[in-house]
mmJSON file of the N, C-alpha and C atoms, coordinates in Angstrom:
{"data_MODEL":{"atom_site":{
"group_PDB":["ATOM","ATOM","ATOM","ATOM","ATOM","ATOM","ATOM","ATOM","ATOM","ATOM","ATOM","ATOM","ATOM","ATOM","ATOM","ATOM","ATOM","ATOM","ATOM","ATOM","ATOM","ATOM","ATOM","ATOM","ATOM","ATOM","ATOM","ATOM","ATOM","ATOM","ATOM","ATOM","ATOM","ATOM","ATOM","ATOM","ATOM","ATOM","ATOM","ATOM","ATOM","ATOM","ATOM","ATOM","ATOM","ATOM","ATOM","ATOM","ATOM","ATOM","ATOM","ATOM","ATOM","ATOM","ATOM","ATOM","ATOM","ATOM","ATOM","ATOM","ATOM","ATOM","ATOM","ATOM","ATOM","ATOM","ATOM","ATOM","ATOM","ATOM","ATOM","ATOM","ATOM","ATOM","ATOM","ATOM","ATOM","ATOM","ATOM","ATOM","ATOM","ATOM","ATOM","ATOM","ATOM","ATOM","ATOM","ATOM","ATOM","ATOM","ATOM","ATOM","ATOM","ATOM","ATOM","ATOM","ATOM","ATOM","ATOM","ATOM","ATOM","ATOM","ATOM","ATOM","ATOM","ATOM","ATOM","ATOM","ATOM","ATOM","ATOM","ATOM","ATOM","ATOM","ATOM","ATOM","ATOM","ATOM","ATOM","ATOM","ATOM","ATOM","ATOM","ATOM","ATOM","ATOM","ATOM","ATOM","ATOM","ATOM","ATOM","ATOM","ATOM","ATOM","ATOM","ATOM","ATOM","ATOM","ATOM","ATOM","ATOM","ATOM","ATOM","ATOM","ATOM","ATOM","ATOM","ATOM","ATOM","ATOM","ATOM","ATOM","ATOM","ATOM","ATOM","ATOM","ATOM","ATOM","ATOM","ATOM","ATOM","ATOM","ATOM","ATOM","ATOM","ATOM","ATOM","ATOM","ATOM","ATOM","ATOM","ATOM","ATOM","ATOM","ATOM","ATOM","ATOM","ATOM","ATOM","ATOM","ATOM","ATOM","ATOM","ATOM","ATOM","ATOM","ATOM","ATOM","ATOM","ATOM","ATOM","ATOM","ATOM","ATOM","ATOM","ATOM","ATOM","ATOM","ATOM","ATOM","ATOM","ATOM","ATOM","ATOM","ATOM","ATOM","ATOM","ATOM","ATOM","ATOM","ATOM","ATOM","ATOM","ATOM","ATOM","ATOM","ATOM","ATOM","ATOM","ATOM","ATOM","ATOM","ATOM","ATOM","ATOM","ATOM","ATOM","ATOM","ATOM","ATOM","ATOM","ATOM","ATOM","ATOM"],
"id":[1,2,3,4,5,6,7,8,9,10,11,12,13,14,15,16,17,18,19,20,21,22,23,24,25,26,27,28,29,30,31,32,33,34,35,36,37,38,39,40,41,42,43,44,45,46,47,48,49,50,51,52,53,54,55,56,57,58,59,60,61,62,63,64,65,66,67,68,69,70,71,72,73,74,75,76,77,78,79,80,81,82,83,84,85,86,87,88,89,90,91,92,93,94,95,96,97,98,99,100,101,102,103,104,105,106,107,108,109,110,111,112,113,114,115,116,117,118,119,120,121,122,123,124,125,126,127,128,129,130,131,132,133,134,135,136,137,138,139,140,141,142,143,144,145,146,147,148,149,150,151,152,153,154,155,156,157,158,159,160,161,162,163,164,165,166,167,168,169,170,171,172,173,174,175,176,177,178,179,180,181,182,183,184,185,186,187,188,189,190,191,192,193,194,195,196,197,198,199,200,201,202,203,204,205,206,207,208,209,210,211,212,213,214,215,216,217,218,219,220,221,222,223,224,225,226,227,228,229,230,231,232,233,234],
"type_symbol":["N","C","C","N","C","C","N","C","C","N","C","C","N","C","C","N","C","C","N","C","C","N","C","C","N","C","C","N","C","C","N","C","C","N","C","C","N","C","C","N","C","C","N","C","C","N","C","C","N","C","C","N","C","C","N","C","C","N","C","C","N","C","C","N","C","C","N","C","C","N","C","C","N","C","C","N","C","C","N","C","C","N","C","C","N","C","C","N","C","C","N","C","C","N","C","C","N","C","C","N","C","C","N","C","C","N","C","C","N","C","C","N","C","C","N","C","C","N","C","C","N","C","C","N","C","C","N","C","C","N","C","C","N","C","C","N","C","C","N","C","C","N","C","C","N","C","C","N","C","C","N","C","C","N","C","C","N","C","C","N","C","C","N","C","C","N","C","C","N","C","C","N","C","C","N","C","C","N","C","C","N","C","C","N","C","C","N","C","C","N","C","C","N","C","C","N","C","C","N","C","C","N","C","C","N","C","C","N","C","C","N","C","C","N","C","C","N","C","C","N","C","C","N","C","C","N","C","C","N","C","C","N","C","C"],
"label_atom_id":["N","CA","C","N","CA","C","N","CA","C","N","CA","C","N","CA","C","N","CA","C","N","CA","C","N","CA","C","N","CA","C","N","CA","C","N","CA","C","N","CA","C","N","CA","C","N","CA","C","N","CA","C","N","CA","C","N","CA","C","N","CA","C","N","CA","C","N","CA","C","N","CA","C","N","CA","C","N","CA","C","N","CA","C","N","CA","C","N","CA","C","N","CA","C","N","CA","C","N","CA","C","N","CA","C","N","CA","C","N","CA","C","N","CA","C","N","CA","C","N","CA","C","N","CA","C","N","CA","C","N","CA","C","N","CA","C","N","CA","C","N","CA","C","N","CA","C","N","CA","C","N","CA","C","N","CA","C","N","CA","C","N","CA","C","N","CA","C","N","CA","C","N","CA","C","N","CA","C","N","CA","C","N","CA","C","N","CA","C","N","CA","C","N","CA","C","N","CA","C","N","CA","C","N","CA","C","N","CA","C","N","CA","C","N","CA","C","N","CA","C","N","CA","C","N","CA","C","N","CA","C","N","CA","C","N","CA","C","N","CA","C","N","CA","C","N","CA","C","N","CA","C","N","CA","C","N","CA","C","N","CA","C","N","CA","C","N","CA","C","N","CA","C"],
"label_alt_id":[null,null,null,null,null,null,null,null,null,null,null,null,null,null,null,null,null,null,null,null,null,null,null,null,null,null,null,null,null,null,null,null,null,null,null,null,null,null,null,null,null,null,null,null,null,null,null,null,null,null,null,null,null,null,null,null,null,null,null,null,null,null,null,null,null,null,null,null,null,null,null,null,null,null,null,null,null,null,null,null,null,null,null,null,null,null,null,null,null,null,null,null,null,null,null,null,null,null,null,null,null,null,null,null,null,null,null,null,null,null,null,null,null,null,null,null,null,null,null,null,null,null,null,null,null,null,null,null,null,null,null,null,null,null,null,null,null,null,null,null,null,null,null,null,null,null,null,null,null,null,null,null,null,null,null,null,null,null,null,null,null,null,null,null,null,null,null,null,null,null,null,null,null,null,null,null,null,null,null,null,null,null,null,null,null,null,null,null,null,null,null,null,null,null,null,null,null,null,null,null,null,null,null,null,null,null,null,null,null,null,null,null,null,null,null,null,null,null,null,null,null,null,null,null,null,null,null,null,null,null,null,null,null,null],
"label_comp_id":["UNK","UNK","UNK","UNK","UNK","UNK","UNK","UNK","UNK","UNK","UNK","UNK","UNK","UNK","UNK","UNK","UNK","UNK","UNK","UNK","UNK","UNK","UNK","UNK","UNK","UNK","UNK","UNK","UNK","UNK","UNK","UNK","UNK","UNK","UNK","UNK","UNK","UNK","UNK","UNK","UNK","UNK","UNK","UNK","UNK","UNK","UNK","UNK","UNK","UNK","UNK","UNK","UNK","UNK","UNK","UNK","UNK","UNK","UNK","UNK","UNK","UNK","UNK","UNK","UNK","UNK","UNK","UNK","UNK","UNK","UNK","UNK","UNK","UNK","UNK","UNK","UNK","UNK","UNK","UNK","UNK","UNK","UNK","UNK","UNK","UNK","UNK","UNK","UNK","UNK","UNK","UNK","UNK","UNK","UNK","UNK","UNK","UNK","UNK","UNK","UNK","UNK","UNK","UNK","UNK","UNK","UNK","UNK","UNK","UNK","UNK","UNK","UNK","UNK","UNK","UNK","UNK","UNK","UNK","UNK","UNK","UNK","UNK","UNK","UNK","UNK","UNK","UNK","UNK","UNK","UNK","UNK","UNK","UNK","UNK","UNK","UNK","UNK","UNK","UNK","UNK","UNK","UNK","UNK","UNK","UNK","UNK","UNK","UNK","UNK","UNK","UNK","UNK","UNK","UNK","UNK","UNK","UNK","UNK","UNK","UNK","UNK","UNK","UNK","UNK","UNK","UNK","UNK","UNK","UNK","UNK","UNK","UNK","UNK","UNK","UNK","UNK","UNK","UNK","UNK","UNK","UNK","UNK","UNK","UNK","UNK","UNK","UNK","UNK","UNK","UNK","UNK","UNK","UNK","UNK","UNK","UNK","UNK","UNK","UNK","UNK","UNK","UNK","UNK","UNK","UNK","UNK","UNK","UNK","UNK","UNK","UNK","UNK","UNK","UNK","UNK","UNK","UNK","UNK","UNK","UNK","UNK","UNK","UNK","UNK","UNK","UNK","UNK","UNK","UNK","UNK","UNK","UNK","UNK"],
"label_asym_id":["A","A","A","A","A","A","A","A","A","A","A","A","A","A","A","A","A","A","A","A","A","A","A","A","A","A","A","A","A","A","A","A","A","A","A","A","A","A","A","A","A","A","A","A","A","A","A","A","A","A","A","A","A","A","A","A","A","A","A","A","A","A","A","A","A","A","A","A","A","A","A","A","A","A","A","A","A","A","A","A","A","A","A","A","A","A","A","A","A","A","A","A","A","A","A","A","A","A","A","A","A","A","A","A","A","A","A","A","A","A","A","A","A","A","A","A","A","A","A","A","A","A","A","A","A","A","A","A","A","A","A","A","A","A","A","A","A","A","A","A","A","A","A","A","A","A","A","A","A","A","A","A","A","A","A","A","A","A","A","A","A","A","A","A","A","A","A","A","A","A","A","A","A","A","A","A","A","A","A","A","A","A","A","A","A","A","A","A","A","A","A","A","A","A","A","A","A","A","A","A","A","A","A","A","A","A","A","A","A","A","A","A","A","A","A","A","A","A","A","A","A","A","A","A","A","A","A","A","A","A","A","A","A","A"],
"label_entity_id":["1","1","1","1","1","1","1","1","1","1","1","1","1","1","1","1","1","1","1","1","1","1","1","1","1","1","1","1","1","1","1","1","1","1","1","1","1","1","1","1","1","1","1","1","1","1","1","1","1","1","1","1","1","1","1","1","1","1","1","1","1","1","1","1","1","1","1","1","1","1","1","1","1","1","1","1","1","1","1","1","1","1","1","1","1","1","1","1","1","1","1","1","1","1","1","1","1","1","1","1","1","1","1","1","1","1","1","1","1","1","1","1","1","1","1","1","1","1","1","1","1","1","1","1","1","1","1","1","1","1","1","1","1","1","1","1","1","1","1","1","1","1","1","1","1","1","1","1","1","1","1","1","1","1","1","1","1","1","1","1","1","1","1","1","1","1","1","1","1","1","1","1","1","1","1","1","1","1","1","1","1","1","1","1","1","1","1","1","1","1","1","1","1","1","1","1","1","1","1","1","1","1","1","1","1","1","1","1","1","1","1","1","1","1","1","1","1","1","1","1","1","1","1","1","1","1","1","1","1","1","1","1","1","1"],
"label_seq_id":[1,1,1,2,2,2,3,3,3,4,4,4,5,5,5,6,6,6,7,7,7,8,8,8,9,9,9,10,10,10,11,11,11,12,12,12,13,13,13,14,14,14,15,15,15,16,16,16,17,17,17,18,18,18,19,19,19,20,20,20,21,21,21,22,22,22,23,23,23,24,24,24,25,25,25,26,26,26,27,27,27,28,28,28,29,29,29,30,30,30,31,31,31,32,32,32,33,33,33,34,34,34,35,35,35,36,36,36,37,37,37,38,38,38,39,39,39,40,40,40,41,41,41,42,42,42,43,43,43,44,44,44,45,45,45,46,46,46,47,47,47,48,48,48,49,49,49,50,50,50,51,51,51,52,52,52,53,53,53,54,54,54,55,55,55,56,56,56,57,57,57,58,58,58,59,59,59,60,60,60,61,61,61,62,62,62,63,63,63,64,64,64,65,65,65,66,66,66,67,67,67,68,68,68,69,69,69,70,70,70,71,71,71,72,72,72,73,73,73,74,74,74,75,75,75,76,76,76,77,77,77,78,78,78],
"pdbx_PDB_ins_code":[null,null,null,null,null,null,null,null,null,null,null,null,null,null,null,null,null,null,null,null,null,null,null,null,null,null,null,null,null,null,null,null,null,null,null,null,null,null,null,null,null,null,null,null,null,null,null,null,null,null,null,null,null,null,null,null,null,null,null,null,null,null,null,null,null,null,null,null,null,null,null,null,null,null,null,null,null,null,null,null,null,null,null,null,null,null,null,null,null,null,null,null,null,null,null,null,null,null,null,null,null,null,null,null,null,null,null,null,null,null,null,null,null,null,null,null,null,null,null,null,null,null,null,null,null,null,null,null,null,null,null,null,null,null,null,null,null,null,null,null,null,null,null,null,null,null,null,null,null,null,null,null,null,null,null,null,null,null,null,null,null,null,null,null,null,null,null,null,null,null,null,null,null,null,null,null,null,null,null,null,null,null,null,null,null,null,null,null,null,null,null,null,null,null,null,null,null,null,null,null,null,null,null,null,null,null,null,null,null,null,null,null,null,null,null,null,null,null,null,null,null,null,null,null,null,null,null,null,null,null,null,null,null,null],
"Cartn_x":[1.749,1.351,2.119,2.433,3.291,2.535,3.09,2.101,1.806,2.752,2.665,1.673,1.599,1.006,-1.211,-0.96,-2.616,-3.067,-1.666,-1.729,-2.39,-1.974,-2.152,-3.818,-3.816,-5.521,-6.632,-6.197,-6.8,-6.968,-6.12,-6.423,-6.91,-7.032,-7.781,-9.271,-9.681,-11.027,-11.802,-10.533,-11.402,-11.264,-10.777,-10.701,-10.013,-8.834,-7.952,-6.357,-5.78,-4.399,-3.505,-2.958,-2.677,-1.267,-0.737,1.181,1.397,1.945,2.732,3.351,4.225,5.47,5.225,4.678,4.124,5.104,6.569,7.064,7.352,7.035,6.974,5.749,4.733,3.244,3.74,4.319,4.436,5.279,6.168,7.097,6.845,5.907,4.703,3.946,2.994,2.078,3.512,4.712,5.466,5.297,6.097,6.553,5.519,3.839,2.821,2.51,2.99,2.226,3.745,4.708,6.211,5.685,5.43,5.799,4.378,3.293,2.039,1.054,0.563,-0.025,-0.504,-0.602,-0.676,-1.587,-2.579,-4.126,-4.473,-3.268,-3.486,-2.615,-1.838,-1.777,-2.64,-3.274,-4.295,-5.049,-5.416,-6.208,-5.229,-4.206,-2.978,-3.041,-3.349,-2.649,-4.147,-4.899,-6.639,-6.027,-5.888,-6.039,-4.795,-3.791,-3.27,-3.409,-4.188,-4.598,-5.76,-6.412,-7.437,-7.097,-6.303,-5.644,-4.797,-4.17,-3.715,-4.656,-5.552,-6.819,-7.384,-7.587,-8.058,-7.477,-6.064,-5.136,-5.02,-5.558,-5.555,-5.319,-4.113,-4.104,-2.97,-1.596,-0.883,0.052,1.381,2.189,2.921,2.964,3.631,2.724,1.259,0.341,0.993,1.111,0.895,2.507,3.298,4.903,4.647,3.736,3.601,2.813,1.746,0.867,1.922,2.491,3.48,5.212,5.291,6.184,5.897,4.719,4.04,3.211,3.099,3.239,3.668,4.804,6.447,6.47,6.802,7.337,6.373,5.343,4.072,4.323,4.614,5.282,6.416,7.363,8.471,8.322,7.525,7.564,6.438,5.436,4.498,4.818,4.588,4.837,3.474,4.311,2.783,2.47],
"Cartn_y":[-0.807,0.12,-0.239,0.974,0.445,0.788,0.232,0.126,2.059,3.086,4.097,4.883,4.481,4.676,4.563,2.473,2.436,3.476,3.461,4.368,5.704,6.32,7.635,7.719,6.481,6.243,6.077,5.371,5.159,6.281,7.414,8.525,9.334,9.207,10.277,9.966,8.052,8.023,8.393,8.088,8.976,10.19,10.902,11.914,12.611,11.84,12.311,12.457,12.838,13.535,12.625,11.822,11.207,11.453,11.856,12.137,10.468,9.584,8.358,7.928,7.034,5.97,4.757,4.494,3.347,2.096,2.544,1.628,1.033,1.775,0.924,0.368,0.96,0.249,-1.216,-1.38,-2.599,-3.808,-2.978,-3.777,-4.035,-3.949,-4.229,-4.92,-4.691,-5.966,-7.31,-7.019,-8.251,-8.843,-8.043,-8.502,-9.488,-8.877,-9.736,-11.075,-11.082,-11.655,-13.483,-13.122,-13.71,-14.184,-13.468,-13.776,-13.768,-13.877,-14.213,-14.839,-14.765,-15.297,-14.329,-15.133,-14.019,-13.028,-13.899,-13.121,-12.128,-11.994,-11.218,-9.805,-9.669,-8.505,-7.54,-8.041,-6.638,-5.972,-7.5,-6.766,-5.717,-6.067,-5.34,-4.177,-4.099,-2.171,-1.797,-2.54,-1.372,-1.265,-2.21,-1.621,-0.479,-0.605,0.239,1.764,1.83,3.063,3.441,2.942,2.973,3.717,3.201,3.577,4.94,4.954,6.357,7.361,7.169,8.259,8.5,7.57,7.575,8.543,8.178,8.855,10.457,10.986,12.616,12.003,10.877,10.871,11.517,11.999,12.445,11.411,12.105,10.74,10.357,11.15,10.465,9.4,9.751,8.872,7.37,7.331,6.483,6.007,6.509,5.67,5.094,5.802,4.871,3.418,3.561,2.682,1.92,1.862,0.873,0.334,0.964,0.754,-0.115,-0.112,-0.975,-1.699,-2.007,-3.474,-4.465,-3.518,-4.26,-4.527,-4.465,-4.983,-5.673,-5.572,-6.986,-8.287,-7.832,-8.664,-10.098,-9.306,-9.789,-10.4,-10.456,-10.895,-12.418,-12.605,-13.224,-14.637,-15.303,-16.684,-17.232,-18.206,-18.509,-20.411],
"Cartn_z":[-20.933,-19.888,-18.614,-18.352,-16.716,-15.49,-14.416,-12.919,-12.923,-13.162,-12.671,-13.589,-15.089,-15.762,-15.632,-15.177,-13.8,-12.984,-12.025,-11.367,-11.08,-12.572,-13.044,-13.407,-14.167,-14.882,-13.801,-13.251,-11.699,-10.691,-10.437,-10.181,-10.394,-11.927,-12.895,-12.727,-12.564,-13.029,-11.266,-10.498,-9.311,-8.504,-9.334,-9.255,-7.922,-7.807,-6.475,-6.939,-6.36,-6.253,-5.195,-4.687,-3.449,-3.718,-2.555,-2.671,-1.801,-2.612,-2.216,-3.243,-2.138,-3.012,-3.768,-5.015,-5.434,-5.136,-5.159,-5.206,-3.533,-2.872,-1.219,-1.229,-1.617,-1.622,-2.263,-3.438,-3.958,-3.519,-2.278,-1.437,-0.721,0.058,1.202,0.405,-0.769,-1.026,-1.545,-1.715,-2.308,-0.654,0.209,1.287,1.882,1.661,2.486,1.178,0.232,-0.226,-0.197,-0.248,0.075,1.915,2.931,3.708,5.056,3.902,4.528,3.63,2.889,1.723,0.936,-0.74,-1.636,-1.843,-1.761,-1.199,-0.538,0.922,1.393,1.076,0.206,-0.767,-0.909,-1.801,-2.398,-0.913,-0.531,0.832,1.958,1.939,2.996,1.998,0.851,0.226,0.511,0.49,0.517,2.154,3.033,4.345,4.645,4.374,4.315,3.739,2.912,2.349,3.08,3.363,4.699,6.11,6.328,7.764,7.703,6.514,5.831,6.081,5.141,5.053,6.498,7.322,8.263,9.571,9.205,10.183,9.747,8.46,8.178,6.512,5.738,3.979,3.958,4.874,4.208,3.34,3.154,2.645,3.753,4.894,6.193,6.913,6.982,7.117,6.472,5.419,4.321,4.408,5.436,5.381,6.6,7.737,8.917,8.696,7.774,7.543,6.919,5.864,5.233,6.035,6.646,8.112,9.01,9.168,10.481,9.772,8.287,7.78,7.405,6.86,6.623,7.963,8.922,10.109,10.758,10.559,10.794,9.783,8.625,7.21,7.775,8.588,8.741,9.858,11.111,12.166,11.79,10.624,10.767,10.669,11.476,11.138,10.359,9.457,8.517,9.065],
"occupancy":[1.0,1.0,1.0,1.0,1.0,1.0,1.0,1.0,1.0,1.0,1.0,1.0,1.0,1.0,1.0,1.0,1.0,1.0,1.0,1.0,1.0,1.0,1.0,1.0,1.0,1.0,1.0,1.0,1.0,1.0,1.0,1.0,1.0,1.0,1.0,1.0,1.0,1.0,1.0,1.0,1.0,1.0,1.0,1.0,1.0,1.0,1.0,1.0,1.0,1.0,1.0,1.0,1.0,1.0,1.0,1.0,1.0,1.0,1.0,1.0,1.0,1.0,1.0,1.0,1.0,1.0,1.0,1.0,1.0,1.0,1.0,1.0,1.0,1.0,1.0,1.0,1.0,1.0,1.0,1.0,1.0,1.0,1.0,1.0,1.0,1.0,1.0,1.0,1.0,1.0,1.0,1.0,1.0,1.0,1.0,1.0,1.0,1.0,1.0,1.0,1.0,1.0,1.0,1.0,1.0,1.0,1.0,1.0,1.0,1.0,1.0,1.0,1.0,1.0,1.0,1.0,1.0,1.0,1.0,1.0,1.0,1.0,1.0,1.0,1.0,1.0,1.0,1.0,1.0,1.0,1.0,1.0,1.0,1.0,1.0,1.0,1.0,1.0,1.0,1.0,1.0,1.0,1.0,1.0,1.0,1.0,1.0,1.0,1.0,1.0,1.0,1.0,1.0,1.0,1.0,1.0,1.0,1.0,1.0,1.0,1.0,1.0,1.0,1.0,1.0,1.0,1.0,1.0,1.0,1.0,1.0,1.0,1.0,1.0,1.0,1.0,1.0,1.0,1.0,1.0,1.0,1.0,1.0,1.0,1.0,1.0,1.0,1.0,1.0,1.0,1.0,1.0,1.0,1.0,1.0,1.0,1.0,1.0,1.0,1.0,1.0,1.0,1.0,1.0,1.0,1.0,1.0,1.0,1.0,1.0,1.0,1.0,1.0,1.0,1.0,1.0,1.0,1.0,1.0,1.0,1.0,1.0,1.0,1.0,1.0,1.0,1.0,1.0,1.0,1.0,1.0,1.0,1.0,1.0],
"B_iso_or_equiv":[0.0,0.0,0.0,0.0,0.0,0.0,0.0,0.0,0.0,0.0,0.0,0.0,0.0,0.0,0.0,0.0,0.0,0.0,0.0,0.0,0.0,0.0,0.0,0.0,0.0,0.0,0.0,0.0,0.0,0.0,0.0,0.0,0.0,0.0,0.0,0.0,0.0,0.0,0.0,0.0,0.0,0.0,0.0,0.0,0.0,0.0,0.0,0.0,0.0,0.0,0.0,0.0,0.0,0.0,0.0,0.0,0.0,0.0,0.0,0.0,0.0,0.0,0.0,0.0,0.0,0.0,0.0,0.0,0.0,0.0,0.0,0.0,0.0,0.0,0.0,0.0,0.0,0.0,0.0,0.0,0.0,0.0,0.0,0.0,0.0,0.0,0.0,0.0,0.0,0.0,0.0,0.0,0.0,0.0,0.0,0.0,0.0,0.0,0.0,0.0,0.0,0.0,0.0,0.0,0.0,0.0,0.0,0.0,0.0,0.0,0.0,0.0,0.0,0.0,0.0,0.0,0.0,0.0,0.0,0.0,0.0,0.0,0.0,0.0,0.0,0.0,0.0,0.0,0.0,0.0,0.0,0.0,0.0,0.0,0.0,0.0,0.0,0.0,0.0,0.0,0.0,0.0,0.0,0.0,0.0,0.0,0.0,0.0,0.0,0.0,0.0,0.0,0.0,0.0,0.0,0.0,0.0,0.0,0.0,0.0,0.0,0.0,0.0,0.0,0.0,0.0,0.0,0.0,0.0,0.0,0.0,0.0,0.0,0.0,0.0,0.0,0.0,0.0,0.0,0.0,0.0,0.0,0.0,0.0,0.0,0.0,0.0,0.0,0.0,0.0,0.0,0.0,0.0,0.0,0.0,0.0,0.0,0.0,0.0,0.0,0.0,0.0,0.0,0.0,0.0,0.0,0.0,0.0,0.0,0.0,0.0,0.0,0.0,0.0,0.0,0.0,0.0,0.0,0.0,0.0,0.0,0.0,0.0,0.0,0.0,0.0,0.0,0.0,0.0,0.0,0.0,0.0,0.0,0.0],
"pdbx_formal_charge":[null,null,null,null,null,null,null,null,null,null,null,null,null,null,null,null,null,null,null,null,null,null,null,null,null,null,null,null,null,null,null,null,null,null,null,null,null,null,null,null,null,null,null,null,null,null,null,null,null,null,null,null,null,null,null,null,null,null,null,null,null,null,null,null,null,null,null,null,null,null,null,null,null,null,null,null,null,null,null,null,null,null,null,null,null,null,null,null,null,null,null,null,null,null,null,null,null,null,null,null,null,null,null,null,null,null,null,null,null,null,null,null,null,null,null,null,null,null,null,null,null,null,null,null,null,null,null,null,null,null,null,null,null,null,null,null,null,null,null,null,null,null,null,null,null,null,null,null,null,null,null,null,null,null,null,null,null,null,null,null,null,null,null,null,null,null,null,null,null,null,null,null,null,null,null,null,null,null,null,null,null,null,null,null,null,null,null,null,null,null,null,null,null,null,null,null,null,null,null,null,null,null,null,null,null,null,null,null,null,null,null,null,null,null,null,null,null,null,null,null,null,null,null,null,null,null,null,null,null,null,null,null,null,null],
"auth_seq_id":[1,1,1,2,2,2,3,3,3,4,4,4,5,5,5,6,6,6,7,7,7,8,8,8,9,9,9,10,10,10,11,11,11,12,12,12,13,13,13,14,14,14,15,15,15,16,16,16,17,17,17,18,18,18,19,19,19,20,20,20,21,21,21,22,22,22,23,23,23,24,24,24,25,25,25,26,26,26,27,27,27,28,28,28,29,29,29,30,30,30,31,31,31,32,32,32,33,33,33,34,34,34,35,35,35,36,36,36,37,37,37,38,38,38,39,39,39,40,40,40,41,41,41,42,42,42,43,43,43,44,44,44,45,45,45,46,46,46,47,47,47,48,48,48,49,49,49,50,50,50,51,51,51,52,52,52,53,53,53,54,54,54,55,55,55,56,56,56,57,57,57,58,58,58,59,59,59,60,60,60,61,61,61,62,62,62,63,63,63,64,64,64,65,65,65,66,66,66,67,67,67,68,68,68,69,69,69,70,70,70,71,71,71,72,72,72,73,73,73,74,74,74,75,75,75,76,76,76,77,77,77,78,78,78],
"auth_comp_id":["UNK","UNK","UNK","UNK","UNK","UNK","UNK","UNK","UNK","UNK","UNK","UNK","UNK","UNK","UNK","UNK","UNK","UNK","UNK","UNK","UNK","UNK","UNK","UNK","UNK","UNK","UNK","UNK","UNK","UNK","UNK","UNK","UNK","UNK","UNK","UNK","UNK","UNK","UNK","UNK","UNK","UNK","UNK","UNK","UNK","UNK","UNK","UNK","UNK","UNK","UNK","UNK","UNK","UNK","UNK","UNK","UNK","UNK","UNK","UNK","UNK","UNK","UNK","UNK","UNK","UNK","UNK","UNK","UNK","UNK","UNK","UNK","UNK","UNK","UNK","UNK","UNK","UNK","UNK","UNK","UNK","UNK","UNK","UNK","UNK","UNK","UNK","UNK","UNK","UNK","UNK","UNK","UNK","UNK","UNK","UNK","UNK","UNK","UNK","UNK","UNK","UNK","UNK","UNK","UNK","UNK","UNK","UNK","UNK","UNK","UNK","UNK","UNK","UNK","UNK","UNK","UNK","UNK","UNK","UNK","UNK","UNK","UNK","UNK","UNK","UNK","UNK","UNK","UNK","UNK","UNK","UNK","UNK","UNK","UNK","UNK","UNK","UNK","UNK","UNK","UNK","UNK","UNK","UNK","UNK","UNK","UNK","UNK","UNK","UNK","UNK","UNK","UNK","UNK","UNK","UNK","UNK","UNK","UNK","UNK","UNK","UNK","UNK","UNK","UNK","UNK","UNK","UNK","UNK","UNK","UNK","UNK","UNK","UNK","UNK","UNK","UNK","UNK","UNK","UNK","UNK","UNK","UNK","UNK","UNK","UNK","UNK","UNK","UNK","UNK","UNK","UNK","UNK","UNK","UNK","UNK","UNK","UNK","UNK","UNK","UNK","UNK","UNK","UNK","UNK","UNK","UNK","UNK","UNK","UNK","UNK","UNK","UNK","UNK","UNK","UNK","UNK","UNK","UNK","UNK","UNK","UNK","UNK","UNK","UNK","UNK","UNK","UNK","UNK","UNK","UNK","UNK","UNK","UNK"],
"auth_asym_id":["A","A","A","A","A","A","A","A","A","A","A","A","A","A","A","A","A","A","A","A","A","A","A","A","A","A","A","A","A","A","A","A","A","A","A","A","A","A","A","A","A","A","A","A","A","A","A","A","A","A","A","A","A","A","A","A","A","A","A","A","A","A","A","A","A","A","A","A","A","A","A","A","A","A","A","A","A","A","A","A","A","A","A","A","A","A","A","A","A","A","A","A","A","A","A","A","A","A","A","A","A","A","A","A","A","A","A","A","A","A","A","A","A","A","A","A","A","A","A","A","A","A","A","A","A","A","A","A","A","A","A","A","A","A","A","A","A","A","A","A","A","A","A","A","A","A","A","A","A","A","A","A","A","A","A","A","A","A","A","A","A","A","A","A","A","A","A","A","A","A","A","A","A","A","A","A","A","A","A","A","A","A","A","A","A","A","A","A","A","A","A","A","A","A","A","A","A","A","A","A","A","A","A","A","A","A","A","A","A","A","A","A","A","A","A","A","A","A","A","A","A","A","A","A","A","A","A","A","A","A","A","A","A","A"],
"auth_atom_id":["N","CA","C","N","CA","C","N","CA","C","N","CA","C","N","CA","C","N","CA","C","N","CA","C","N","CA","C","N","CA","C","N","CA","C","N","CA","C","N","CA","C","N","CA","C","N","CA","C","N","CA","C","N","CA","C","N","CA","C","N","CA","C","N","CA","C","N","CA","C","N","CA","C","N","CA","C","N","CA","C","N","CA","C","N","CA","C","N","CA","C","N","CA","C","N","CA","C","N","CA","C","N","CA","C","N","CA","C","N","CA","C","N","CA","C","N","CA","C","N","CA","C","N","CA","C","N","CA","C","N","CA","C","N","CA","C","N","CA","C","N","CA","C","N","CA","C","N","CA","C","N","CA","C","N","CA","C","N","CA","C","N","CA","C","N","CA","C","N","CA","C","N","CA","C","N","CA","C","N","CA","C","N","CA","C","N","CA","C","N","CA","C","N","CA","C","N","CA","C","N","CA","C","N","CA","C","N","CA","C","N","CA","C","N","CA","C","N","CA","C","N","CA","C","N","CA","C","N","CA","C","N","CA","C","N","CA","C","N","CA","C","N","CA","C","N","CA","C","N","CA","C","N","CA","C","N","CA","C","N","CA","C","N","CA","C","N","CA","C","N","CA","C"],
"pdbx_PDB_model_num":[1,1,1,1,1,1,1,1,1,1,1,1,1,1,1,1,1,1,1,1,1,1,1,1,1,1,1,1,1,1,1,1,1,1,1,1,1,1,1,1,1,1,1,1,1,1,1,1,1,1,1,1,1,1,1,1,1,1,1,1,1,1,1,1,1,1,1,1,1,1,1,1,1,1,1,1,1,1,1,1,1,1,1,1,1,1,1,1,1,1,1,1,1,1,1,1,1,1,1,1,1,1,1,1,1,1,1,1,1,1,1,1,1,1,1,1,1,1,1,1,1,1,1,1,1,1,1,1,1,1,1,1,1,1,1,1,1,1,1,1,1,1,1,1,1,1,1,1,1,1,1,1,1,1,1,1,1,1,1,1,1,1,1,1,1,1,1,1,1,1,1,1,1,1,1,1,1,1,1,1,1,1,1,1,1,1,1,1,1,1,1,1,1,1,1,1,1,1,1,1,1,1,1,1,1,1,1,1,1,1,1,1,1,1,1,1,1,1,1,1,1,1,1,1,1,1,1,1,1,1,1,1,1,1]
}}}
């Protein structure tokens, strides 16, 4: 089974449609998890999808939210 494949199953069992880039989502949880700790991964894609929804859920929502984590990513000293 592949990530896009979860993905798909995971959408289905909750019953939403979401237009995003799995594969920036996954470069942002690499980036936080490489250059902040690993842990804080999973938690950086829920907050990020959070802040998405929050801001209206589009997929531009959802490039600012992953934009301005990558670049929180890169500045963090650990």
């Amino acid at each position: 089974m592949s990530v896009q494949d979860w993905s798909d199953a995971v959408c289905s069992e909750l019953g939403i449609e979401p237009d995003y880039d799995v594969d920036a989502i996954l470069d942002a949880a690499r980036d936080v998890a490489h250059g902040v700790e690993r842990p804080a991964a999973p938690l950086t894609a829920f907050l990020i999808g959070y802040a998405a929804a929050m801001a209206g859920g589009s997929a531009a929502d959802v490039d600012q939210a992953l934009d301005q984590v990558t670049a929180l990513a890169s500045r963090w000293e650990a």
